[in-house]
C-alpha positions as CSV (number, residue, x, y, z in Angstrom):
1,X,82.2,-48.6,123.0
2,X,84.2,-50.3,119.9
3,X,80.7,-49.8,118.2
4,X,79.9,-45.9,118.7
5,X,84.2,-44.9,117.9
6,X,84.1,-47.2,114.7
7,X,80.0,-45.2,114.1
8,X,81.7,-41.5,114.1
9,X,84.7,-42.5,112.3
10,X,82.2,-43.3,109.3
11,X,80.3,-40.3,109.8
12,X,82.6,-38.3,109.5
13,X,84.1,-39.7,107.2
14,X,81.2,-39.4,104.9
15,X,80.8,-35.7,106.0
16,X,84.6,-35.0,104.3
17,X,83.7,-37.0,101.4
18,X,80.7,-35.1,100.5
19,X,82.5,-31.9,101.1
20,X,79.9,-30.9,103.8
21,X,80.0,-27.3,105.3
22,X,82.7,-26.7,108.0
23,X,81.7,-24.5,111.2
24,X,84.7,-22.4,109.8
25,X,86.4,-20.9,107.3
26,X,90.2,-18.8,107.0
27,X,88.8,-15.4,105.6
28,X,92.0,-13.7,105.9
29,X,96.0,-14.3,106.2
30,X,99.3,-11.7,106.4
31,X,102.6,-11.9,107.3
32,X,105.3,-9.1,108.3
33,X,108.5,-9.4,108.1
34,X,111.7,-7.5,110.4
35,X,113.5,-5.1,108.1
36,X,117.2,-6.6,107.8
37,X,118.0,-9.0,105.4
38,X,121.0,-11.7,105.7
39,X,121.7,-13.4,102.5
40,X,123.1,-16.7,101.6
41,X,126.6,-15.3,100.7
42,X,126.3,-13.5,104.2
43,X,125.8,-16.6,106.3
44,X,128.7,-17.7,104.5
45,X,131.0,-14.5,105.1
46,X,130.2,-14.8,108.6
47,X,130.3,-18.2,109.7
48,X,134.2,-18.4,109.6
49,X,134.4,-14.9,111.7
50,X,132.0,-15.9,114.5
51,X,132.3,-20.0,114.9
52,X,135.9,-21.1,115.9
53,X,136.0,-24.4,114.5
54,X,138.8,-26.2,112.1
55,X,138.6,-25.6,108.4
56,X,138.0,-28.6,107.5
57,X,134.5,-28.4,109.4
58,X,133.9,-24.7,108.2
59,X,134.0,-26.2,104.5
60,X,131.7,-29.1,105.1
61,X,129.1,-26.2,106.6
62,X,129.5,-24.1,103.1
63,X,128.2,-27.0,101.1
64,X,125.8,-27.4,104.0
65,X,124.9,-23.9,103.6
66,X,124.9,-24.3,99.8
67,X,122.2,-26.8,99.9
68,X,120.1,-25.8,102.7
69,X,118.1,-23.6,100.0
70,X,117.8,-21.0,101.9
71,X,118.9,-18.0,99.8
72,X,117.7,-14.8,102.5
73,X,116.5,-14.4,105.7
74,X,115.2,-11.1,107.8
75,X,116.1,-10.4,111.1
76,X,115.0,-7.8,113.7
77,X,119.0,-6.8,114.1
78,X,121.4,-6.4,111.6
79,X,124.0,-8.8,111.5
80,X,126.9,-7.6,113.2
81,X,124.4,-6.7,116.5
82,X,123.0,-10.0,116.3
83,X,125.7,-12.2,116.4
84,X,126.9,-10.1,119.8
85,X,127.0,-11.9,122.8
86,X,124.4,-11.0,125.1
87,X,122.6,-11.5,128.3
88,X,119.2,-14.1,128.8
89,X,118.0,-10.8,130.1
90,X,119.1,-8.5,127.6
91,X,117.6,-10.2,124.9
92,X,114.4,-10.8,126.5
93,X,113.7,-7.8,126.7
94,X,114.4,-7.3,122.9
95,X,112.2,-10.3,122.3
96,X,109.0,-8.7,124.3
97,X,109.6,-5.4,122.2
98,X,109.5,-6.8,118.7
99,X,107.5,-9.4,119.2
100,X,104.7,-7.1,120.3
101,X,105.7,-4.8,117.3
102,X,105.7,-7.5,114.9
103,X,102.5,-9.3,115.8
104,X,100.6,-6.1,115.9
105,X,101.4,-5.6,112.7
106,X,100.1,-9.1,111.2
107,X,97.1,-8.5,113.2
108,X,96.5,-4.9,111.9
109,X,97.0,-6.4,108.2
110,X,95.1,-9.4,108.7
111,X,92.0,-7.8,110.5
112,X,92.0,-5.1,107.6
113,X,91.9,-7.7,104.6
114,X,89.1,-9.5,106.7
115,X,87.0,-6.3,106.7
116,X,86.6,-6.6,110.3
117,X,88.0,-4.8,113.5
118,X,89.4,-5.7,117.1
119,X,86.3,-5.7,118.6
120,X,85.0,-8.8,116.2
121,X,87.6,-11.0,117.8
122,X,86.2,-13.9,119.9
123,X,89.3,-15.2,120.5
124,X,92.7,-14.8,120.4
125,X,95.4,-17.6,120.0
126,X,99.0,-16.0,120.0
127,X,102.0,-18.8,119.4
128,X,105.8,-17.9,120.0
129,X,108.5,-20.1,121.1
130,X,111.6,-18.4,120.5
131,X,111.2,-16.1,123.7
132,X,109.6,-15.7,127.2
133,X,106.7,-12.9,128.7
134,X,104.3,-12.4,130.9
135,X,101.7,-11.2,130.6
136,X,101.6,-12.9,127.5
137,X,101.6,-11.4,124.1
138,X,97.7,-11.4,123.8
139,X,97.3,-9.7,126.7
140,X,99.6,-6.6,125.5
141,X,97.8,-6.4,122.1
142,X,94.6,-6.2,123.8
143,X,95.0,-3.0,125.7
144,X,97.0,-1.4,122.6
145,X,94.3,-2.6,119.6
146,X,91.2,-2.2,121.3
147,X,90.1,-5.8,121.7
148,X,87.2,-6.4,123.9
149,X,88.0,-6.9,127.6
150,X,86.1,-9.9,127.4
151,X,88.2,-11.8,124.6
152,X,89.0,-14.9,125.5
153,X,92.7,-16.3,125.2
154,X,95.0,-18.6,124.4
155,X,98.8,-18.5,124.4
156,X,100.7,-21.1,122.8
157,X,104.5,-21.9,123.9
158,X,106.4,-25.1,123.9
159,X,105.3,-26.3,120.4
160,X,107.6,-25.0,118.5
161,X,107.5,-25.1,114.8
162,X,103.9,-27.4,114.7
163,X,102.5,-24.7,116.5
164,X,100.8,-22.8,113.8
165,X,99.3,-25.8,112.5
166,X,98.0,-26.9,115.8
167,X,96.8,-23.1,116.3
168,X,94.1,-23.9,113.5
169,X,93.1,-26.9,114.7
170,X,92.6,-25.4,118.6
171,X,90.6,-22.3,116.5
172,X,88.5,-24.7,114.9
173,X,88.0,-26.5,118.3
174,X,86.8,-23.5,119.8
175,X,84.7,-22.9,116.8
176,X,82.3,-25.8,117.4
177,X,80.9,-24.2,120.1
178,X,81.1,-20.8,118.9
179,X,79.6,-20.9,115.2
180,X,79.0,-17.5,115.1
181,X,82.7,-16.3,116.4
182,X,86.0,-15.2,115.1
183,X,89.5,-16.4,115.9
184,X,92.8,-14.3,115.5
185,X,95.9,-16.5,115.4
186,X,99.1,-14.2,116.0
187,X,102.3,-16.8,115.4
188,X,105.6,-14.3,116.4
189,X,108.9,-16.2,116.0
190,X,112.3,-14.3,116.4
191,X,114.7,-16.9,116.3
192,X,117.9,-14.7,115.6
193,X,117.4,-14.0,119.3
194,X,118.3,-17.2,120.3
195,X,121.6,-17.2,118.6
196,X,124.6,-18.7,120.4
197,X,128.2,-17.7,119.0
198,X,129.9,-19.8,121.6
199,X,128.2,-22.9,120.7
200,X,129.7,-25.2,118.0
201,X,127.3,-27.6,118.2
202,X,126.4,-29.2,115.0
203,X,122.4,-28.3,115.8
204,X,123.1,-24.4,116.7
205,X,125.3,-24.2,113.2
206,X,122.7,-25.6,111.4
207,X,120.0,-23.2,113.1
208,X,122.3,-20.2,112.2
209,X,121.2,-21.6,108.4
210,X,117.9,-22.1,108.3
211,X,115.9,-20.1,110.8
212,X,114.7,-16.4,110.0
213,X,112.4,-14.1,112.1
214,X,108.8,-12.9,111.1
215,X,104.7,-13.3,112.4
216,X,101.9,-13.9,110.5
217,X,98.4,-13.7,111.5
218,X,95.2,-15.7,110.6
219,X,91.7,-15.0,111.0
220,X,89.6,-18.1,111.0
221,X,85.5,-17.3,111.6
222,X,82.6,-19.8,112.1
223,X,80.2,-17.5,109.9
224,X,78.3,-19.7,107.5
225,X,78.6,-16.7,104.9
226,X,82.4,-16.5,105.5
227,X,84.1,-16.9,102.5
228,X,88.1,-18.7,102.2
229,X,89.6,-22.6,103.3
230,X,87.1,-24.5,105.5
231,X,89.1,-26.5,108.4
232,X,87.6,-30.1,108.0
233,X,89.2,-31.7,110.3
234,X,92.8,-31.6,112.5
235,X,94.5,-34.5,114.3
236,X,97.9,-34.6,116.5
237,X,100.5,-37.4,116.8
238,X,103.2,-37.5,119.2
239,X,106.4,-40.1,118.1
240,X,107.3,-42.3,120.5
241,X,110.1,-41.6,123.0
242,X,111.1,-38.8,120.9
243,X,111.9,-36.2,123.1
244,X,115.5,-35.2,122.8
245,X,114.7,-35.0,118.9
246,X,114.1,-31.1,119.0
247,X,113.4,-28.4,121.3
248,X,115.6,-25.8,123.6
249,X,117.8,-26.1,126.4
250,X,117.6,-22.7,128.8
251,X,120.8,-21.7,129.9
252,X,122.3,-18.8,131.7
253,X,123.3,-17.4,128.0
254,X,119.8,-17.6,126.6
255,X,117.9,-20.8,124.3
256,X,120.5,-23.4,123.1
257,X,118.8,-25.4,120.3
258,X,118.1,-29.1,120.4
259,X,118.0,-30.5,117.1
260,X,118.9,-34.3,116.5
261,X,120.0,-35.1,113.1
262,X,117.9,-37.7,112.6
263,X,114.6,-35.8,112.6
264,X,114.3,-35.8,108.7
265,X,115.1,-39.6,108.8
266,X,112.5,-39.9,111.7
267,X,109.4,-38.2,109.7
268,X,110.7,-39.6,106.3
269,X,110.1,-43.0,107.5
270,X,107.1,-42.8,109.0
271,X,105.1,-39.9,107.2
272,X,103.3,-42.2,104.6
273,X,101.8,-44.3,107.1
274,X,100.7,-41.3,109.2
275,X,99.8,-39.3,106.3
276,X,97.4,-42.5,105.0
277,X,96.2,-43.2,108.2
278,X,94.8,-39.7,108.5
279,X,93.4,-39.4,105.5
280,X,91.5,-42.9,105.6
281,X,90.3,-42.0,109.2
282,X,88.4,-38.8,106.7
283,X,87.5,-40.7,103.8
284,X,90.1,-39.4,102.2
285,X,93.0,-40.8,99.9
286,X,96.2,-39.6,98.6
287,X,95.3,-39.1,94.9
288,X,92.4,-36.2,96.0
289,X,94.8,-34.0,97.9
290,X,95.0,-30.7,95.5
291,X,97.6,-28.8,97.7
292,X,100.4,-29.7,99.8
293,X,100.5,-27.0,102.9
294,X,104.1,-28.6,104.7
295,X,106.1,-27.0,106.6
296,X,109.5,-27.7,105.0
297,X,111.7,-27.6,108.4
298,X,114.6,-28.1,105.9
299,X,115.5,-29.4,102.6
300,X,116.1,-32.3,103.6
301,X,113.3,-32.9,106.1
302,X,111.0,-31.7,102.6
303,X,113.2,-33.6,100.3
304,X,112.4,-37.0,102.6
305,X,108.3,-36.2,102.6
306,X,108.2,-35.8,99.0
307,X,109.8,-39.1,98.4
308,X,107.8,-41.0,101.0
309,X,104.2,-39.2,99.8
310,X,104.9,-39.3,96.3
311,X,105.0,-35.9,95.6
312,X,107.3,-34.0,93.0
313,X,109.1,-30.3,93.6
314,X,105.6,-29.0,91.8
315,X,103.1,-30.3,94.3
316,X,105.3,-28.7,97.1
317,X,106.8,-25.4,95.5
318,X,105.4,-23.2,97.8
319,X,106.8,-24.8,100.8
320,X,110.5,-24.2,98.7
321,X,109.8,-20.3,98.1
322,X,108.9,-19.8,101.7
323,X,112.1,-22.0,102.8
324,X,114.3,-20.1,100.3
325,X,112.6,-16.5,101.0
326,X,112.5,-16.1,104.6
327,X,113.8,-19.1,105.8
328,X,112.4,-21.6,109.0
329,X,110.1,-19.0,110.6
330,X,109.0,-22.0,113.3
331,X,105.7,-21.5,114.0
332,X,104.7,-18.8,111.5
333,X,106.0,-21.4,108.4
334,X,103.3,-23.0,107.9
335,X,101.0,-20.2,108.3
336,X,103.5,-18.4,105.3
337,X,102.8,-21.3,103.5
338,X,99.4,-21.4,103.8
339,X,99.2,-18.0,102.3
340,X,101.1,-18.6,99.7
341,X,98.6,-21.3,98.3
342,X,95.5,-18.6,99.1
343,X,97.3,-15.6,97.0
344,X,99.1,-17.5,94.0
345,X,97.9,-20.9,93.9
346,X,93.8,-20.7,94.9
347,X,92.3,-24.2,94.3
348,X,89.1,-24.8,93.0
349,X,86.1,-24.8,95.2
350,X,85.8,-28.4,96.4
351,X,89.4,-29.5,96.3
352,X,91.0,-30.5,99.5
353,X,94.6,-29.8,100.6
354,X,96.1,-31.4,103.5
355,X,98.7,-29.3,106.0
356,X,100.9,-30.7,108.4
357,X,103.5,-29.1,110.5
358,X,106.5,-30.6,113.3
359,X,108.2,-29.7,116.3
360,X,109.1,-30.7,119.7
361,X,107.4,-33.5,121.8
362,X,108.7,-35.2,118.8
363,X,104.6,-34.0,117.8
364,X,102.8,-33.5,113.7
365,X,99.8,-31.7,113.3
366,X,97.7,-32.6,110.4
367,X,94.6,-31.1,109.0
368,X,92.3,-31.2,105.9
369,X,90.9,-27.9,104.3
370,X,88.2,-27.9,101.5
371,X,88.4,-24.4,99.3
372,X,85.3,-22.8,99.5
C-alpha cells in the first residue's frame, strides 16, 4: 500500500512539473455587486448610533476600523434598513429574493463572456452561507435560465468563506469523469443580512467591518480546446480541534457570527508548513508560484500569510483591492480575487499560481493553476 500512495504522489508530481494538460480549464469569471454602498467614514458614523457600548470601547473599534482596510462595501439595503432589527423569518425571505437576483446575474454575465448558454451546463455548483432555502438556489435558476432538466447539482452550505475555493476543486472532481462537460459555480453571499445590532460581541463588531455582500460566477469546462487557468490539482485540510474558531450560531434573531480572535494567529503559524507541504506533494516549490490567489479574511489574517510565506504587499495586491473594494464577500472572495488576476494581472502561459481560501471546520482549501 505504502508503495502504490508514495508511486502516484511522484506521478503526479511529475505531471505538475512538466505543466501537463489539465482535464479543465476557467474560461470565464464575473461578479455583481448589490447597489448601495457603505463607506469607511459610514461604518464609523454609525457604529456609535447602533452598538451601545462605553466610549472607551467605541474608540478602540475606530482605529480597528481604520486599519481593517476596508475602505467600501455594497449591500442589498441601505444602511438605515439594514441595521433594523428584524425577524429570522423576515430576513430570510429577503435572503431567497436577492440571492436568486444576484446569482442570476453572475451566471448571465459569466455564461455570456464564456460564449456559451444554459443549456451547455453539466453541472451546477451554487455556494452560499449567509442564508437558508429550499429548494436550493440551483434549483430556482434552473426553471428561470433554461438549464437542462437533466443538470446535475450541487449546493454548497456550511463552508463558509473556503467555499469558493473548494467549489473549484469539487468542479474539477467532477471534471475527471466528464472531460467533455462544463461546470457553473454561482457563490451568493449576503452577509449584511446576518447583522445583529443587539450583539456587542467583539466577533459581530468586527463582522460589521469587514463583510460586504456580492456573487460571482465561474465557468470551469473540461474541453481540451478551452482556453483560461487549468486546475492542476486541489487538496483540503481541516485544523485540529478547531471548531469554535469560526462559523454561526442560529438563534431566534437570525445568524450570530463565531469568529475567535485567534484565527489569524492560527493560520499565521501554520500556513508555511501547509503551504510547503502542498506544494512538495506537486513538485512544486515556493520560488515558482507566479500569483498569489488568497483570500485575505482580514488584514491581519493577510498581513500574518505574507510574513509566514515570504511574500511582500506586491505578490498579494489583488487580495488588498478586493479586501478594500468590496470588502469579506465569504465565499465569493476568492472567486473576486481570482478575477482580478485573469483581467489585470494575466500570467504567462506556463506559470503556476497557488489559491487558498478559509472558513469554518477550522478547514483551507488549496489548489494549483497553470495559465494556459
Amino acid at each position: 500500500m505504502t508503495t502504490s500512495i508514495e508511486t502516484k504522489t511522484e506521478t503526479e508530481a511529475t505531471q505538475v512539473r512538466n505543466g501537463y494538460e489539465s482535464p479543465c480549464a476557467i474560461v470565464a469569471t464575473a461578479t455583481a455587486v448589490p447597489e448601495h454602498t457603505i463607506s469607511r467614514e459610514d461604518v464609523k458614523l454609525y457604529l456609535g448610533r447602533v452598538f451601545d457600548i462605553p466610549e472607551r470601547r467605541l474608540e478602540a473599534m475606530m482605529s480597528i476600523v481604520d486599519n481593517a482596510q476596508v475602505h467600501s462595501r455594497q449591500m442589498i439595503f441601505p444602511l438605515d434598513y439594514t441595521i433594523q432589527s428584524r425577524s429570522l423569518e423576515k430576513t430570510n425571505q429577503e435572503y431567497m429574493q436577492h440571492a436568486i437576483e444576484l446569482g442570476r446575474r453572475a451566471a448571465e454575465e459569466c455564461l455570456q463572456r464564456a460564449g456559451m448558454t444554459a443549456r451547455d451546463i453539466d453541472m451546477i455548483v451554487t455556494v452560499s452561507c449567509t442564508g437558508f432555502m429550499i429548494p436550493s438556489l440551483d434549483a430556482h435558476l434552473i426553471n428561470l435560465m433554461g438549464f437542462r432538466s437533466d443538470v446535475r447539482r450541487m449546493p454548497f452550505t456550511e463552508l463558509g468563506c473556503a467555499a469558493g475555493a473548494m467549489a473549484l476543486g469539487r468542479a474539477s472532481d467532477y471534471l475527471q469523469s466528464r472531460v467533455d462537460g462544463n461546470v457553473l459555480i454561482i457563490a451568493v453571499e449576503l452577509p449584511s443580512l446576518t447583522f445583529q445590532r443587539k450583539d456587542i460581541s467583539q466577533a459581530n463588531l468586527i463582522s460589521s467591518i469587514l463583510f460586504g455582500d456580492g456573487a460571482a460566477a465561474v465557468i470551469v469546462s473540461g474541453k481540451k480546446s478551452a482556453p483560461g487557468p487549468r486546475i492542476l490539482v486541489s487538496e483540503t485540510y481541516t485544523f485540529p480541534d478547531s471548531l469554535g474558531a469560526m462559523g454561526f450560531d442560529l438563534k431566534d434573531s437570525g445568524f450570530h457570527i463565531l469568529l475567535s480572535k485567534d484565527v489569524p494567529e492560527m493560520i499565521g503559524g501554520k500556513i508555511e508548513g501547509l503551504v510547503d507541504g502542498f506544494l512538495s506533494r506537486h513538485g512544486v516549490t515556493r520560488d515558482q508560484i507566479r500569483g498569489w490567489i488568497l483570500h485575505p479574511g482580514g488584514s491581519r489574517l493577510l498581513g500574518n500569510v505574507e510574513k509566514a510565506l515570504g511574500l511582500s504587499k506586491c505578490d498579494t495586491q489583488p487580495s488588498w483591492d478586493i479586501l478594500g473594494n468590496v470588502g469579506n464577500l465569504s465565499s465569493a472572495t476568492v472567486l473576486f480575487i481570482l478575477q482580478e488576476w485573469m483581467e489585470k494581472r494575466p500570467l504567462k502561459k506556463g506559470d503556476i499560481a497557488m489559491a487558498a481560501a478559509f472558513g469554518p471546520g477550522f478547514s483551507a482549501e488549496f489548489l494549483l493553476l497553470q495559465w494556459n
